[in-house]
C-alpha positions, -999 to +999 in steps of 0.1 A: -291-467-755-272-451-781-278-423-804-247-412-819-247-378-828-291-375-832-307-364-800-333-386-789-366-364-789-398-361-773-404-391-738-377-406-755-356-378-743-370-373-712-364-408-705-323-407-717-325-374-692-338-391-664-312-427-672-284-404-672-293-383-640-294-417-623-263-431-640-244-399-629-255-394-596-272-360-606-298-338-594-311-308-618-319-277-602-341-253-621-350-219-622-384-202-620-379-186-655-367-210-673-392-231-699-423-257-692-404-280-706-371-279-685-391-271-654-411-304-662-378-321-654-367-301-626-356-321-591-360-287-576-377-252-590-370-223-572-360-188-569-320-181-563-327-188-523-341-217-530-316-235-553-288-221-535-298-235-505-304-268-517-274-264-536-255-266-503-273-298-489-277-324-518-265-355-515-255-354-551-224-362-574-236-339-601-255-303-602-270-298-636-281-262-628-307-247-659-307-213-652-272-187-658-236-186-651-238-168-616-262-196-603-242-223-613-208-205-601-229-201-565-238-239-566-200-244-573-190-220-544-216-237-520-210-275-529-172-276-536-171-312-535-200-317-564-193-314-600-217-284-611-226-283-648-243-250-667-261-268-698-253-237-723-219-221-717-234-187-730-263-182-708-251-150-684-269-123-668-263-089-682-263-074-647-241-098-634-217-082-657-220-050-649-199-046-615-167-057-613-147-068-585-122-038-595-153-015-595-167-028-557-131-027-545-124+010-558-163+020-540-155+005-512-120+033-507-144+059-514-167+047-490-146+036-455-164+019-434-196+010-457-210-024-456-214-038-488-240-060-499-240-077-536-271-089-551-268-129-559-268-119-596-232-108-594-200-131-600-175-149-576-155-126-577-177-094-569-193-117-546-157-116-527-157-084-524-192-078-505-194-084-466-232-097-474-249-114-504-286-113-508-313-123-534-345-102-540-359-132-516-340-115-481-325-083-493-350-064-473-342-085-438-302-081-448-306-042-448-328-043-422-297-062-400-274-035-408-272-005-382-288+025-393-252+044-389-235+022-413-239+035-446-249+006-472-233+001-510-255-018-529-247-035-559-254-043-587-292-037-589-300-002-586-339-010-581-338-041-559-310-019-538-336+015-536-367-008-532-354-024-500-333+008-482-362+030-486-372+034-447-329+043-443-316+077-441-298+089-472-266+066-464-268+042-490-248+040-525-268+028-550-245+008-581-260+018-614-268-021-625-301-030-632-321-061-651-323-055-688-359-077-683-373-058-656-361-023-659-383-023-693-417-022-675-431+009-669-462+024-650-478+032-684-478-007-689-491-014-652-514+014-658-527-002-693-530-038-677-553-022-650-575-007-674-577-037-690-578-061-660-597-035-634-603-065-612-566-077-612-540-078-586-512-062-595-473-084-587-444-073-594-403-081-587-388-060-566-358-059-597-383-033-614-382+006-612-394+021-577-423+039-594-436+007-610-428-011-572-452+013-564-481+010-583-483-025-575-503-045-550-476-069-543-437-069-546-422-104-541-397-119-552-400-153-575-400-175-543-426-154-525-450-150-555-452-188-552-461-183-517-488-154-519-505-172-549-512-200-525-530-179-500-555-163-529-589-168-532-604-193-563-607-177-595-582-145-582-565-129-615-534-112-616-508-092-636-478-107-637-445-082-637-414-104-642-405-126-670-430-142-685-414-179-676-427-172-637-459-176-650-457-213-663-442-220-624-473-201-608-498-220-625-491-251-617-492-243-579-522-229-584-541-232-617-573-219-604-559-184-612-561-163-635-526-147-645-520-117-673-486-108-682-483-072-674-459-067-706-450-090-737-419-076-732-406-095-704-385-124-716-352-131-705-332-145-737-300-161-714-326-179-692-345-191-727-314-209-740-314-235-722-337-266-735-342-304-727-317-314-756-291-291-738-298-311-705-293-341-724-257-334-734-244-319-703-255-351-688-241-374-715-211-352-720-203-336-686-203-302-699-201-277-689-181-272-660-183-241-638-154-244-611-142-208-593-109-203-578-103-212-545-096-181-529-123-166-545-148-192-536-137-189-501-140-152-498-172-153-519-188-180-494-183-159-466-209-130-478-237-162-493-233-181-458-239-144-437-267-145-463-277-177-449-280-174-416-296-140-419-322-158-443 
């Protein structure tokens, strides 16, 4: 079927999606935060664990990965021999941005004989740099592997890095990154939401501030609130404290729930450009290609397949 340069819309669309996955040889991978619509589609939702894992075992030709840059560059780095495509070119992660390779490498001569572990939301290149990757998924059980005498540099998120070191002695570097998204929640909003909601659980990521970490009843990553929703009681509400696209993933595993976003506030705009007529043309058009150098992809898969094993 062709359309020229007018997108199909609607099933139509969903239909050309699905007749082009098949024609290409592709699987989508999606994130938890991106929209209904584009998680509708999804071959596999997850958390960055999640799709990077299944990154590294499809039998695919093609990755379309909905979600940012970083996760498509870690599909690239993981499956070398697949063609991984990022549907919008633009859609980034602020905190991914905000450690450089240059910065990690000029930490790491201050601090001789650290062992540094990058968050997942970091590029190839910073990834390069770290002796272990982690997501908010295993960051605890990568710090925990570490000795106690090695000190720890922990980049780029500040609050995922204090939220998981926090039974360690004072040897730990903590990068000054954070989550633009999560870092905006405070304890004044949890606080609100309870007197609200005074029967409510209260879930958090662990990418917010250790004070609102604190005040919750859970701390999970996207991955693990899919598992703790699935052990609650019928009719169990809860305040929800990531972005607000988590939620539409949580109700359909469990929509005898009740779930209250804990702020309005928490929308990620990168992970909200991506939409089914997007899909569409990276399909139809093979765009856009994420590829990392070599060398870089080969240092950088050293610290994700540590993360691997330890995961």
């Amino acid at each position: 079927m062709e359309y020229g340069h007018i997108p199909p819309s609607g099933e139509e669309l969903v239909k050309e999606i699905e007749r082009l996955k098949k024609e290409r040889n592709a699987v989508i991978l999606v994130h938890n935060y991106q929209f209904e619509e584009v998680q509708a589609i999804g071959d596999f939702v997850g958390d960055s664990l999640e799709l990077s894992r299944k990154a590294a075992s499809l039998d695919a030709d093609v990755i379309v990965f909905c979600g940012v840059h970083f996760m498509a560059e870690t599909a690239a780095i993981l499956a070398p021999d697949k063609t991984v495509l990022l549907p919008v070119a633009a859609a980034d992660c602020p905190m991914a941005r905000m450690a450089t390779a240059q910065e990690i490498r000029r930490i790491k001569e201050e601090h001789p004989g650290s062992v540094v572990v990058t968050y997942v939301n970091s590029t190839a290149e910073t990834k390069a740099e770290a002796d272990y990757c982690c997501t908010s998924a295993n960051a605890a059980k990568i710090v925990q592997k570490i000795g106690e005498d090695k000190e720890i540099v922990f980049a780029p998120d500040q609050h995922l890095g204090e939220w998981v070191t926090q039974a360690r002695r004072g040897n730990v570097t903590l990068w000054p990154g954070y989550c633009p998204v999560h870092v905006r929640l405070t304890v004044d909003d949890i606080e609100k939401a309870r007197e609200r909601h005074p029967d409510a659980l209260v879930m958090v990521h662990p990418e917010c501030r250790l004070d609102v970490c604190q005040e919750a009843d859970i701390v999970a990553s996207t991955g693990g609130m899919v598992r703790r929703v699935k052990e609650l009681p019928a009719g169990t509400r809860l305040i929800i404290g990531t972005e607000l696209g988590m939620i539409s993933r949580l109700r359909r595993e469990r929509p005898d729930l009740e779930y209250i976003p804990a702020s309005n506030d928490l929308v990620c705009t990168d992970m909200k450009m991506t939409r089914l007529v997007n899909v569409w043309e990276a399909l139809r058009d093979m765009k856009h290609r994420i590829t990392v150098p070599p060398e870089t992809a080969a240092r950088a898969r050293l610290s994700i397949e540590r993360m691997l094993e330890v995961s």
